[in-house]
C-alpha positions in Angstrom: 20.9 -10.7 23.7 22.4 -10.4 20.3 25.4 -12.6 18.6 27.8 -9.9 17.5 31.2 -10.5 15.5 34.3 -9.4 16.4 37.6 -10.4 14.7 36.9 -13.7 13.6 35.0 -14.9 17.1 30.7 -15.3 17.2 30.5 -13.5 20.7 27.2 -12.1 23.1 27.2 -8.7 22.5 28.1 -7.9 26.5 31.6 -9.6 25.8 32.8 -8.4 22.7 35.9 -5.9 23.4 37.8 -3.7 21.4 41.0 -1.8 22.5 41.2 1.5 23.7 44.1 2.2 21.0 42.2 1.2 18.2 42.7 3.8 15.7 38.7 3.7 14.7 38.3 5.0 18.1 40.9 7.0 18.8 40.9 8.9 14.7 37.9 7.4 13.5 40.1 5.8 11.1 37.7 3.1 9.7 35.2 2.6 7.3 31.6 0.8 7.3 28.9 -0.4 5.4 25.1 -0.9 6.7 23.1 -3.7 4.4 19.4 -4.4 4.6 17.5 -7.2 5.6 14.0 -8.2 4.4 12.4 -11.6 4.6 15.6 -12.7 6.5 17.9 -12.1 3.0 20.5 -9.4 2.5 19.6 -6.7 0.2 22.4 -5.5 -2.4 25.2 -7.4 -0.7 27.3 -7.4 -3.9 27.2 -3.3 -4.3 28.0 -3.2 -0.4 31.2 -5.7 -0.5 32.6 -2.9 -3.8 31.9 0.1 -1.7 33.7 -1.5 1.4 36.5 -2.4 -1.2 36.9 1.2 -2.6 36.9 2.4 0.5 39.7 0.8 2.3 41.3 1.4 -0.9 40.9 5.3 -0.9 42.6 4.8 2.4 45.3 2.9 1.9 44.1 0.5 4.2 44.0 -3.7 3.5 40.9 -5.8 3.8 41.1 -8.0 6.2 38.3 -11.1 5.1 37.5 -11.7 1.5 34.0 -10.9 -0.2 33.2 -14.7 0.2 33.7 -15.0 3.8 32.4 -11.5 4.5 28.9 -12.6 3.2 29.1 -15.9 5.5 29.3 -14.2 8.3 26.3 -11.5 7.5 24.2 -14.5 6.9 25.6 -16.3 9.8 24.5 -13.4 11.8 21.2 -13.3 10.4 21.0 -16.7 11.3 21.9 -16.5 15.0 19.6 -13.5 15.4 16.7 -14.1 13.9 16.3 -11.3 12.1 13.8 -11.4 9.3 14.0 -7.6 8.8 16.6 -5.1 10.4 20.3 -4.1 9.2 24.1 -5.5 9.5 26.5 -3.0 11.0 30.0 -3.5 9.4 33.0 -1.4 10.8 36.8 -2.1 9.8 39.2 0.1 11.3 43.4 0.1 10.6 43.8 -1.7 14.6 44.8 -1.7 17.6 48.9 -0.7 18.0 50.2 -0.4 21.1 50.2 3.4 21.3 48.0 6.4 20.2 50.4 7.7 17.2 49.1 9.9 14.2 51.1 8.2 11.8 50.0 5.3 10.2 50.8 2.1 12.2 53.0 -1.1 10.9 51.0 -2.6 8.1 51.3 -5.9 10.2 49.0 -4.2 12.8 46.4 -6.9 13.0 42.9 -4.7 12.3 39.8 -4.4 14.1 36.1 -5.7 11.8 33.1 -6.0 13.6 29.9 -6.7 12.6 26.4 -6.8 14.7 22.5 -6.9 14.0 19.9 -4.8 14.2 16.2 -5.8 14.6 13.5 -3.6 12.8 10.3 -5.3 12.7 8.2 -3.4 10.3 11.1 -1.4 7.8 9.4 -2.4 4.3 6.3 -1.0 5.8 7.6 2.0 7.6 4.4 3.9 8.1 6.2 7.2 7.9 6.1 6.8 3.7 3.0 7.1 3.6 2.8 10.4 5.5 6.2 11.8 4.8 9.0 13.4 6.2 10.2 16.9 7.0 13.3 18.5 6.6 15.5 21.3 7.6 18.7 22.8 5.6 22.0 23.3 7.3 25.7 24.3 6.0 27.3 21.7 4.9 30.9 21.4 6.9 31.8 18.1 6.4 35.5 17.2 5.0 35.9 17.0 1.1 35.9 13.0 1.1 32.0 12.3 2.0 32.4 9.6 -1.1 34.5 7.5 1.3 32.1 5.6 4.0 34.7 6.8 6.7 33.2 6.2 10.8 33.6 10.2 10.9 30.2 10.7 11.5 30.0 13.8 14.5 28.7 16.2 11.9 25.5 14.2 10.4 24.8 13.1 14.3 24.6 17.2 15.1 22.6 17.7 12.2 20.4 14.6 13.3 20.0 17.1 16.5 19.6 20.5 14.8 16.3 18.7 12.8 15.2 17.6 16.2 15.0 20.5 17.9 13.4 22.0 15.1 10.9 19.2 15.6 11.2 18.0 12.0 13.0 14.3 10.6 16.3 14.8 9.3 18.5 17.6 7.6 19.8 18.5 4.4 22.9 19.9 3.9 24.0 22.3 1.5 27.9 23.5 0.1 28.2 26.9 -2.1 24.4 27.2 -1.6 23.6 23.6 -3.5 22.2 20.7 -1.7 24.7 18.2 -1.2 22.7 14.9 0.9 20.9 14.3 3.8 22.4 13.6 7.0 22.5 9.5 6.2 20.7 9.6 2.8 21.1 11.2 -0.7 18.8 13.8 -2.0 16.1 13.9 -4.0 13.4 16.3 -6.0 10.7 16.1 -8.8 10.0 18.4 -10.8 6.8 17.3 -13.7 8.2 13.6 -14.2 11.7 14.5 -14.0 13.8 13.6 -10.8 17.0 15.6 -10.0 20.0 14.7 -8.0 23.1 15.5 -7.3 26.2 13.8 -9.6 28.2 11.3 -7.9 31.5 13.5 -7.1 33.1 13.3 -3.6 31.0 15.9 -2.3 28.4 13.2 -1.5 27.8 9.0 -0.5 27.4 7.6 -3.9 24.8 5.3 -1.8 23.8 1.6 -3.1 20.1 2.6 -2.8 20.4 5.5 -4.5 22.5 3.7 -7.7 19.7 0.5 -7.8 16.8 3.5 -7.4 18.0 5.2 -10.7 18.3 2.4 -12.6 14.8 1.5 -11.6 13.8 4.8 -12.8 15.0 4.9 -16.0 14.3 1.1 -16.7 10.5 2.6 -15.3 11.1 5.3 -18.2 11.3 7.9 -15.9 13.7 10.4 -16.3 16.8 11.4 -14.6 19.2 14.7 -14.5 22.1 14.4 -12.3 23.0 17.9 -11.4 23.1 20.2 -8.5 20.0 22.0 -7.2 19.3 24.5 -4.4 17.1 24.7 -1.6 14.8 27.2 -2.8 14.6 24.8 -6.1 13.9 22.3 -4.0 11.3 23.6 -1.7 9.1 25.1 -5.3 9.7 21.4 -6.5 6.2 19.0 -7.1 8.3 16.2 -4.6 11.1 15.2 -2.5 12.3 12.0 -1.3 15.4 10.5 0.1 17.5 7.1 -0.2 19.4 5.3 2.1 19.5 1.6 2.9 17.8 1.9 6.1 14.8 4.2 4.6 14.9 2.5 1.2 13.0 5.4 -0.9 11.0 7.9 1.8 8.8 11.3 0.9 9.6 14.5 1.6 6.6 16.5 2.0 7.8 20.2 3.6 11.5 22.1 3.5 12.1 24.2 6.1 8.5 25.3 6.7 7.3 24.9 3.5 5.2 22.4 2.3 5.8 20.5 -0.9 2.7 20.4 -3.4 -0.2 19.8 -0.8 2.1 18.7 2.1 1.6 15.0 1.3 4.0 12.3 -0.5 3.6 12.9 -4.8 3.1 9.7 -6.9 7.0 9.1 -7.9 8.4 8.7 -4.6 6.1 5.9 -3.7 6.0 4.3 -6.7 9.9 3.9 -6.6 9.8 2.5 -3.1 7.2 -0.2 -4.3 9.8 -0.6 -7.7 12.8 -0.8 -5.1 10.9 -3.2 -3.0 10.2 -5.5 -5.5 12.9 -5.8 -6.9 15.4 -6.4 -4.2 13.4 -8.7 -2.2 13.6 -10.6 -6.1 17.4 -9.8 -5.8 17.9 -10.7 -2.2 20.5 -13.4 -1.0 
């Protein structure tokens, strides 16, 4: 049975409560972050603890623990779990008041932060990047503010489901007929030696991985074009990969039917993921 946090108390996970007016709950009015763990260290910690900053700030909501004491209690967590490799859930919402209410409550509401483990034996050697992953594309109907790490996450889950009744991996969306991201990742292709993504705007996640992967990529004097690209771009591309913190850097070999190149990972996306690897596991803390 896991250790999870909640509000300051080290609880088993089968008696940690949270209140039925909590306003993450009731308007999904929180934000979270997800960091890595590999060889029992956190991965990108520092770019995490910002995000979860500009956040709350886009939301005019406070942060309830500083950076300092936030990181204690991920490695505290890591301690109590044993987890050598897996992820740290982290979800802050505006509290509990003592009624459902759209408006904002007192700013003396005490908030809700939570934090629990997740065990995943295996994730730096995740055998599906070796073969690849496939993907679908589906509208994009998300609200305007995807660059905020909000807990509004009903969308991405259905497109999770649309990709799996199509019997492929994951979706990517697309807005005014460009792809925007993936359903939990950013969005990659390669075209020659050139990889193409979408700008950081708030139509997508600016995601940690994604900003450590493109420096990596240019420091590996590869180059980069931030820009929009479509999904018939996309699916005449020589590669495809996504980003996330829970996938790292993972091939996509096939776009809605059609294969990429010979229908099996190119030789940028795993040469990133070894790059990214590296390097963070250097990083780690």
């Amino acid at each position: 049975m896991r250790t999870v946090y909640v509000n300051g108390d080290y609880l088993p996970e089968n008696e940690a409560k949270v209140s039925i007016f909590d306003r993450g709950f009731l308007m999904a009015d929180g934000v979270y972050e997800v960091t890595s763990v590999l060889d029992g260290k956190l991965i990108d910690f520092d770019g995490h603890a910002v995000r979860l900053q500009r956040s709350l700030d886009e939301l005019d909501m406070a942060n309830p623990i500083s950076k300092e004491d936030l990181l204690e209690v991920h490695r505290e967590l890591v301690r109590l779990n044993g987890i050598e490799e897996g992820m740290i859930y982290l979800q802050i919402t505006r509290g509990a008041p003592s009624d459902r209410d759209f408006a904002f409550p007192d700013p003396e509401t005490p908030q809700t932060i939570v934090l629990f483990t997740q065990n995943k034996p295996g994730l730096a050697d995740n055998p599906a990047a070796k073969k690849g992953m496939k993907v679908i594309s589906i509208e994009d109907i998300r609200w305007g503010r995807r660059d905020i790490k909000t807990v509004q996450l009903l969308y991405p889950s259905m497109g999770k489901m649309m990709a799996k009744k199509a019997g492929v991996d994951d979706a990517w969306m697309v807005q005014d007929g460009f792809v925007t991201e993936g359903t939990s990742n950013n969005a990659y292709i390669v075209k020659g030696n050139k990889i193409i993504t979408r700008e950081a705007s708030p139509d997508i996640l600016k995601g940690i991985t994604r900003t450590a992967v493109l420096r990596f990529a240019q420091e590996a004097q590869m180059e980069v074009e931030e820009r929009n690209f479509t999904i018939e771009e996309a699916r005449e591309a020589d590669e495809a990969f996504i980003t996330s913190a829970s996938t790292f850097v993972m091939p996509v070999v096939e776009i809605d039917g059609v294969a990429l190149g010979d229908g099996t990972p190119g030789h940028v996306a795993p040469r990133l993921r070894e790059i990214y690897l590296d390097e963070s596991r250097k990083a780690a803390g």
